[in-house]
DRENBAKE-22679 format. One line per 2 residues: for each residue x, z, y of N, C-alpha, C. Coordinates in pm, whole numbers, plus 50000, padded with zeros to 5 digits. Atoms other than C-alpha are relative to their C-alpha. Layout:
# residues N
X/Z/Y/X/Z/Y/X/Z/Y ~ ...
END
This chain:
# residues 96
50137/50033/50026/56613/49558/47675/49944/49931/50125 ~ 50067/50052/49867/56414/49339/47911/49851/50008/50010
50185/49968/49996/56051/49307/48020/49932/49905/49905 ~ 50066/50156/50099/55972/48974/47787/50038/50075/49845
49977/49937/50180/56114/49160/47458/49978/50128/49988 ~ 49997/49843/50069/56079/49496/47278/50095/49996/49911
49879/49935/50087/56360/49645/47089/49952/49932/49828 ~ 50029/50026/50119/56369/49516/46731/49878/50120/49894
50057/49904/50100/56124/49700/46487/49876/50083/50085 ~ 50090/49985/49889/55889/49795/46816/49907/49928/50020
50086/50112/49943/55547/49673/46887/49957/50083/50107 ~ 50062/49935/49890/55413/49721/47191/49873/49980/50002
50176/50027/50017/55022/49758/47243/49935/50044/50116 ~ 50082/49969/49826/54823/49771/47585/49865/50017/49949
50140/49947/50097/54467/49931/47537/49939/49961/50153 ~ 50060/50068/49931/54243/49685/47751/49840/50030/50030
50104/49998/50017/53927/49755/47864/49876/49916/50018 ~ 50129/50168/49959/53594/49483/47843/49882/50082/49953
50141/49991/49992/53269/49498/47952/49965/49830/49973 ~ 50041/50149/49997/53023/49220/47916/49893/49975/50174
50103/49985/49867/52859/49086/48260/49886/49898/49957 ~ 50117/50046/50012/52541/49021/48277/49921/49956/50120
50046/50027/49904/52333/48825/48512/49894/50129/50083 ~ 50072/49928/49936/52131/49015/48777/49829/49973/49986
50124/50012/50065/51807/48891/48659/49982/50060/49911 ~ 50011/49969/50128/51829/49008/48331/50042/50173/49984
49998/49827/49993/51880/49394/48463/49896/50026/49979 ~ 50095/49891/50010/51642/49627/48365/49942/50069/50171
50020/49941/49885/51470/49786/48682/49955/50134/49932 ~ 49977/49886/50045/51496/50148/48714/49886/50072/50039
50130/49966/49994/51167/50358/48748/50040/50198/50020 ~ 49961/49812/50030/51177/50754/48868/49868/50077/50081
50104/49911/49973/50862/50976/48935/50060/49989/50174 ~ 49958/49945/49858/50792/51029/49308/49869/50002/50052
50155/50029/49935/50463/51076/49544/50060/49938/50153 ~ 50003/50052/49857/50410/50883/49901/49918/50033/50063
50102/49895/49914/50292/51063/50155/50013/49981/50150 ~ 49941/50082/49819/50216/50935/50559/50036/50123/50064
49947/49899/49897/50363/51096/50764/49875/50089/50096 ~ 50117/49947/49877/50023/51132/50977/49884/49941/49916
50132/50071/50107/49645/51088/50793/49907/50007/50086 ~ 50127/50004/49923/49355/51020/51028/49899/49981/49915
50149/49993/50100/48983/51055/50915/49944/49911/50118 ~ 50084/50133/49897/48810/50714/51079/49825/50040/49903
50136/49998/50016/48415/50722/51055/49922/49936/50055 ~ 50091/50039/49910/48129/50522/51198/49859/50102/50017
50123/49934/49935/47844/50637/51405/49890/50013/49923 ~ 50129/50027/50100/47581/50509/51154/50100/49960/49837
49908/50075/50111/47666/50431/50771/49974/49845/49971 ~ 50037/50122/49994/47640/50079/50643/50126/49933/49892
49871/50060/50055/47873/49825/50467/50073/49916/50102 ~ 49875/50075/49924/48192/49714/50619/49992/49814/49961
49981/50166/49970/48177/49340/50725/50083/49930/50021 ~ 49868/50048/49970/48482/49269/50853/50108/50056/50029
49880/49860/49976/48836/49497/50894/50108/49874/50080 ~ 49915/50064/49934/49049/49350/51153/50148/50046/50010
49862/49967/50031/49373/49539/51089/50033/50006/49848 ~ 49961/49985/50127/49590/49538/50799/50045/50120/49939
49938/49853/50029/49736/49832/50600/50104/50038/50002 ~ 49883/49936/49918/49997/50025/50758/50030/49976/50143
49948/50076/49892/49960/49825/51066/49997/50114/50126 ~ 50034/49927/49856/49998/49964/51419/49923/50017/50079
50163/50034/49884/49654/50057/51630/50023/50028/50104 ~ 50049/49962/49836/49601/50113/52010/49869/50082/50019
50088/49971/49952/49385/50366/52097/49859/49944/50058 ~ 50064/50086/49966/49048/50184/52151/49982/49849/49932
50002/50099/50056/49136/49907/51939/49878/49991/49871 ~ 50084/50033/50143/48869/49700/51679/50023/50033/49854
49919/49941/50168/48963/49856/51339/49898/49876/49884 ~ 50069/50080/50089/48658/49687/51140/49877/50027/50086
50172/49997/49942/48280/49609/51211/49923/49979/49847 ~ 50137/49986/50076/47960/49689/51005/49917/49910/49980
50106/50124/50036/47711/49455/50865/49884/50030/50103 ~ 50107/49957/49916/47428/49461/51137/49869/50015/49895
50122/49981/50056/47159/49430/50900/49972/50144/49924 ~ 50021/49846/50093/47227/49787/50715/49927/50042/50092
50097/49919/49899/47145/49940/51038/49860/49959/50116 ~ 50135/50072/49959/46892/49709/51183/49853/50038/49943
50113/49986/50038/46673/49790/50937/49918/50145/50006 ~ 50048/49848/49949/46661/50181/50978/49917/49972/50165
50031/49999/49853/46642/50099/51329/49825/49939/50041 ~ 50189/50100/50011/46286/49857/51295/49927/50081/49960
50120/49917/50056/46147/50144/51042/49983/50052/50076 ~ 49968/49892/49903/46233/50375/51318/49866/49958/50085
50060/50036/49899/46041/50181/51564/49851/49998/49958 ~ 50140/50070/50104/45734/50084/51322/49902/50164/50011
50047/49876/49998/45705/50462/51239/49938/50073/50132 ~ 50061/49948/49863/45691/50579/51582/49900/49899/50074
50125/50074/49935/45486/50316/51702/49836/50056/49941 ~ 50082/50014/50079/45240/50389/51397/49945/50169/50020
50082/49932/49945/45223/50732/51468/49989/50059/50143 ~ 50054/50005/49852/45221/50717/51860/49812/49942/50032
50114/50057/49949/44871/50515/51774/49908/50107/49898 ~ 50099/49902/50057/44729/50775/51547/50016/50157/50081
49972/49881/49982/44841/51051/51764/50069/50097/49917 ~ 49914/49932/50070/45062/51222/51538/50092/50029/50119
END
């Protein structure tokens, strides 16, 4: 018997296995429950309240101690600040 023939009355049969490939675009993306959580959470606050005007860092970025984070609209607190002055002026002249 050799390797090119089988014995008379013999079939031989090889059990092949096929997939189909598929491009990498056309995968499914896989999705699994999870929470994200920083490692470290700081509580930032300003002195006065007001609306935020401008935020000079981005999110996640790296700060320096002392560094500009964001600035406040001057006019929120300008204007407390004028009643402030008005009031006490107003009753510094009535004696209050």
């Amino acid at each position: 018997m050799s390797c090119a023939r089988s014995e008379k009355g013999t079939k031989d049969t090889q059990t092949v296995k096929i997939d189909t490939a598929v491009s990498a675009s056309s995968q499914t993306a896989l999705q699994f429950p999870g929470k994200v959580k920083a490692a470290q959470d700081i509580s930032l606050a300003f002195r006065v309240s007001g609306t935020i005007r401008k935020i000079y860092v981005e999110d996640g970025a790296r700060v320096r101690e002392g560094q500009l984070l964001a600035e406040l609209d001057p006019a929120d607190y300008r204007v407390p600040a004028i009643c402030y002055a008005q009031c006490r002026e107003t009753t510094h002249r009535f004696g209050i």
